[in-house]
Residue frames as qw, qx, qy, qz and C-alpha x, y, z in Angstrom:
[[0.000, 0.888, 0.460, 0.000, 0.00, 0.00, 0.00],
 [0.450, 0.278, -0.094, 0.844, 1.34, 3.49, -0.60],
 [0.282, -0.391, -0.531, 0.697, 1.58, 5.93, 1.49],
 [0.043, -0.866, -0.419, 0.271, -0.60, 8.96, 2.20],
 [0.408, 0.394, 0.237, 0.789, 0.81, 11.82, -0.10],
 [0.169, -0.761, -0.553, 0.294, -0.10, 14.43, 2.59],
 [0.219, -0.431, 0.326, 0.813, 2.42, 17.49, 0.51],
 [0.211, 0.337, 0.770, 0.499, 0.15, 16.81, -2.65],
 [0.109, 0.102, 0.056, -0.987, -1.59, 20.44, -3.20],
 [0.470, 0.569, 0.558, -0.380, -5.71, 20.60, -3.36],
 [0.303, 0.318, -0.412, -0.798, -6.94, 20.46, -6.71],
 [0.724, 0.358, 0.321, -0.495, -10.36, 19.43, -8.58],
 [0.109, 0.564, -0.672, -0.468, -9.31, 16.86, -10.64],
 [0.908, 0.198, 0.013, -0.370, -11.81, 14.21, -12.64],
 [0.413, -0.290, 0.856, 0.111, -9.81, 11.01, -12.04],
 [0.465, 0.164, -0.702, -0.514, -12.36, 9.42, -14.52],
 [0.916, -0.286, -0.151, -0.239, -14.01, 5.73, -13.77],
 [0.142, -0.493, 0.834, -0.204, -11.74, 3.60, -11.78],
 [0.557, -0.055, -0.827, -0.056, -12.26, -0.24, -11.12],
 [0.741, -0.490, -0.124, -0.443, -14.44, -1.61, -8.72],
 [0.931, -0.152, -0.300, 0.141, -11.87, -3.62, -7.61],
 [0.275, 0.518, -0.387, 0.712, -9.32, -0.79, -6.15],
 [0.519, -0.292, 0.352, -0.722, -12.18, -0.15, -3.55],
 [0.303, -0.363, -0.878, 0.072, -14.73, -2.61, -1.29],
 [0.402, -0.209, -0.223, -0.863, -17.68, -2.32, -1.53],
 [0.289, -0.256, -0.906, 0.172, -20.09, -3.76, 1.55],
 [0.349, -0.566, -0.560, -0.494, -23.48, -3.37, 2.62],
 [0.277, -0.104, -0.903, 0.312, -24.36, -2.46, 5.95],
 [0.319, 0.480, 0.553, -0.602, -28.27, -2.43, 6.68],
 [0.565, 0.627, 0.536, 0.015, -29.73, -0.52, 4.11],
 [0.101, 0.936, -0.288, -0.177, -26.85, 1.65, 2.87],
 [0.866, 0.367, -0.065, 0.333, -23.82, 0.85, 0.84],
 [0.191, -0.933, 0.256, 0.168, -20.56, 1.59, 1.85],
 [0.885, 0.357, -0.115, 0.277, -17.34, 1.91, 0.13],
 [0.644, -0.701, 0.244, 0.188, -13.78, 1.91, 1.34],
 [0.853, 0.146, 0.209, 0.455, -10.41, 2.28, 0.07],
 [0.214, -0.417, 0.050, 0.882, -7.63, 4.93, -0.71],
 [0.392, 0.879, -0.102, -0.251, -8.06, 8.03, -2.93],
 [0.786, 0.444, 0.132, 0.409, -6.45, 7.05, -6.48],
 [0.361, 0.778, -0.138, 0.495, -4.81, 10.48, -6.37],
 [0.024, 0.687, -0.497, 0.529, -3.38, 10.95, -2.81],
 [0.501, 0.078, -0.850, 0.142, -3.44, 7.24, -1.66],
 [0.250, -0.256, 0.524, -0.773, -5.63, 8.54, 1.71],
 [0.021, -0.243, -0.970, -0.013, -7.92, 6.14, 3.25],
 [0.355, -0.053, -0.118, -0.926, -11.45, 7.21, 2.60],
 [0.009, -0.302, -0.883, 0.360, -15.24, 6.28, 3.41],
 [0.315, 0.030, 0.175, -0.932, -18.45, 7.10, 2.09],
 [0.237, 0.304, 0.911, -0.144, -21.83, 5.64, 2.50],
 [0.213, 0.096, -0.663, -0.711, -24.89, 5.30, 0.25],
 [0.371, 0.240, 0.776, -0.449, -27.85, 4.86, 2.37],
 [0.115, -0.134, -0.719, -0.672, -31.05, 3.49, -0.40],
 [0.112, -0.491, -0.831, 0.237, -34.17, 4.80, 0.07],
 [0.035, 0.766, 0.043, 0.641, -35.90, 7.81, 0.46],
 [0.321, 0.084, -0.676, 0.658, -34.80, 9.25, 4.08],
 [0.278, -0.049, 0.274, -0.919, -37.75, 9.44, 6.18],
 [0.764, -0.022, -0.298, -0.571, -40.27, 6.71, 4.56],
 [0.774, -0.263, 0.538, -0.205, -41.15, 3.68, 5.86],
 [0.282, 0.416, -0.832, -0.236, -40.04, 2.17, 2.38],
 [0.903, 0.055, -0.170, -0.391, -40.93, -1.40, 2.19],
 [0.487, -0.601, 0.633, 0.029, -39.03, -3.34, 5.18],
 [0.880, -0.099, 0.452, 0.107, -39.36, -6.75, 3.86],
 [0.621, 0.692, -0.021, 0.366, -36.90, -5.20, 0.63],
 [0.280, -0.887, 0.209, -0.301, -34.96, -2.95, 3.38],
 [0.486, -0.639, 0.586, -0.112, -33.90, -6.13, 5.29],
 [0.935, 0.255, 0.217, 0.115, -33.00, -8.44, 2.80],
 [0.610, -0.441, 0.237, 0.614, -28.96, -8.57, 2.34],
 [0.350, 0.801, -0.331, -0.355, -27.38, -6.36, -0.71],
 [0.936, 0.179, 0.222, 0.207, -25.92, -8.71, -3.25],
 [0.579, -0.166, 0.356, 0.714, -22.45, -7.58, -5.23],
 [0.254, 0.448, 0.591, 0.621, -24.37, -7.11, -8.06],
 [0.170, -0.889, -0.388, -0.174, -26.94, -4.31, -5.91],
 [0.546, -0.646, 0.025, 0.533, -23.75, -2.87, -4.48],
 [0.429, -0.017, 0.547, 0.719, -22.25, -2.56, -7.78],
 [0.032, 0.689, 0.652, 0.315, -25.39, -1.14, -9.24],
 [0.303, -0.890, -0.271, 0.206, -25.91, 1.67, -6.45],
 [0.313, -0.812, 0.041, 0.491, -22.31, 3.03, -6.92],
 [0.394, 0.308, 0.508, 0.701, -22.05, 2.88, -10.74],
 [0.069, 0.811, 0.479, 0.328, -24.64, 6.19, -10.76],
 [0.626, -0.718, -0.062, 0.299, -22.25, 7.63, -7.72],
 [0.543, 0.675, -0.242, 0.436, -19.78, 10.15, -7.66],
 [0.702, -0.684, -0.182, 0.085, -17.25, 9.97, -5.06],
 [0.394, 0.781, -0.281, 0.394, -14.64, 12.02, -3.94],
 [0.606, 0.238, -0.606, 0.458, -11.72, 12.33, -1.76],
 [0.544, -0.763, 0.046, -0.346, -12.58, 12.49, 2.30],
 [0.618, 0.356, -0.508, 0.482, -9.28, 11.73, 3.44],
 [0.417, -0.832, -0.364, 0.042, -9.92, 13.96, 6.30],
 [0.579, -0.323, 0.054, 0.747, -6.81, 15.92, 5.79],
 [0.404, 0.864, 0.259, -0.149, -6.82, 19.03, 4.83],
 [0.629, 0.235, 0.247, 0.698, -4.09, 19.52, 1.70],
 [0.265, -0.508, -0.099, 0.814, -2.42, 22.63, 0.83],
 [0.189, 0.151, -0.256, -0.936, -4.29, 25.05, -0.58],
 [0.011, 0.559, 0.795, -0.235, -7.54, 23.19, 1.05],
 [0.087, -0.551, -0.132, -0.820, -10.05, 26.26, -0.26],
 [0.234, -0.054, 0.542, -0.806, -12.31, 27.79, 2.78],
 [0.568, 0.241, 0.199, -0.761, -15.22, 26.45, 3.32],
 [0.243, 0.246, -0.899, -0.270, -14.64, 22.75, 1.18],
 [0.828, -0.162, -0.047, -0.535, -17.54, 20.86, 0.86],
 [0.970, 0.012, -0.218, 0.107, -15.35, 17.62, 1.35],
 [0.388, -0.838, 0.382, -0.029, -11.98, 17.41, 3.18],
 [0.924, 0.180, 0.300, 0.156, -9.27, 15.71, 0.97],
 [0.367, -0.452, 0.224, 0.781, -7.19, 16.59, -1.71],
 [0.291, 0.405, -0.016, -0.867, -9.71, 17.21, -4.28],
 [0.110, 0.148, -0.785, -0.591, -10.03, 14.50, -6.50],
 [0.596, 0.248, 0.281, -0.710, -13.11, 13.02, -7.68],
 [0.053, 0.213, -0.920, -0.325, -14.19, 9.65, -9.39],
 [0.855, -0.061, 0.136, -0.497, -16.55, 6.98, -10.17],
 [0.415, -0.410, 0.783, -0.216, -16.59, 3.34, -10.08],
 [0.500, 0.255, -0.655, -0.505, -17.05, 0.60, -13.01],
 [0.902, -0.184, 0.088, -0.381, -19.09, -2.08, -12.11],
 [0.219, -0.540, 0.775, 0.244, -17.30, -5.08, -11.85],
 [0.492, 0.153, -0.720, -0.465, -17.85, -7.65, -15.04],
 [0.454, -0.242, -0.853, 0.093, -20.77, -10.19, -14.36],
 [0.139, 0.190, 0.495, -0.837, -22.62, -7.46, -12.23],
 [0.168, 0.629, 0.750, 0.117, -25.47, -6.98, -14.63],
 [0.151, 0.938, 0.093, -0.297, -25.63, -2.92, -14.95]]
């Protein structure tokens, strides 16, 4: 694993798709969550993907039934996700909606998902 690149300067930069397989992707309840460094400044990162609307009762007996690969894979193909390292890089603007070093990606299903 490389290290944290914490000298790497803030900057919006569209990494593009990445592989599903850099990151892991696991379910817990009704919310996806994915894990794994930022491509661009190697920081570990976290963000969840709760499914539903927030507030409805939603339809439990769908709610508590496990996420497959394939519904994991699904949920964060439509997802953009960016860097929450939790560090703030130089030349971090004020007021960053995210704490990182700026970058920003999505996430290719992996083959044999169905989407």
């Amino acid at each position: 694993m490389t290290a944290h690149d914490l000298d790497l300067p803030y900057a919006q930069l569209d990494l593009g798709v990445r592989e599903e397989s850099e990151f892991q992707l696991t379910s817990v309840s009704s919310t996806v969550v994915v894990t794994g460094p930022c491509p661009r400044c190697q920081g570990a990162g976290r963000t969840e993907f709760p499914l539903g609307v927030v507030g409805s009762k939603g339809m439990p007996w769908k709610r508590d039934k496990p996420l497959t690969p394939e519904k994991r894979s699904a949920v964060v193909a439509d997802e953009v996700l960016y860097c929450e390292c939790g560090f703030g890089h130089p030349e971090l603007p004020e007021g960053a909606l995210f704490v990182g070093c700026g970058a920003y990606w999505r996430i290719k299903p992996a083959s044999g998902s169905g989407t």
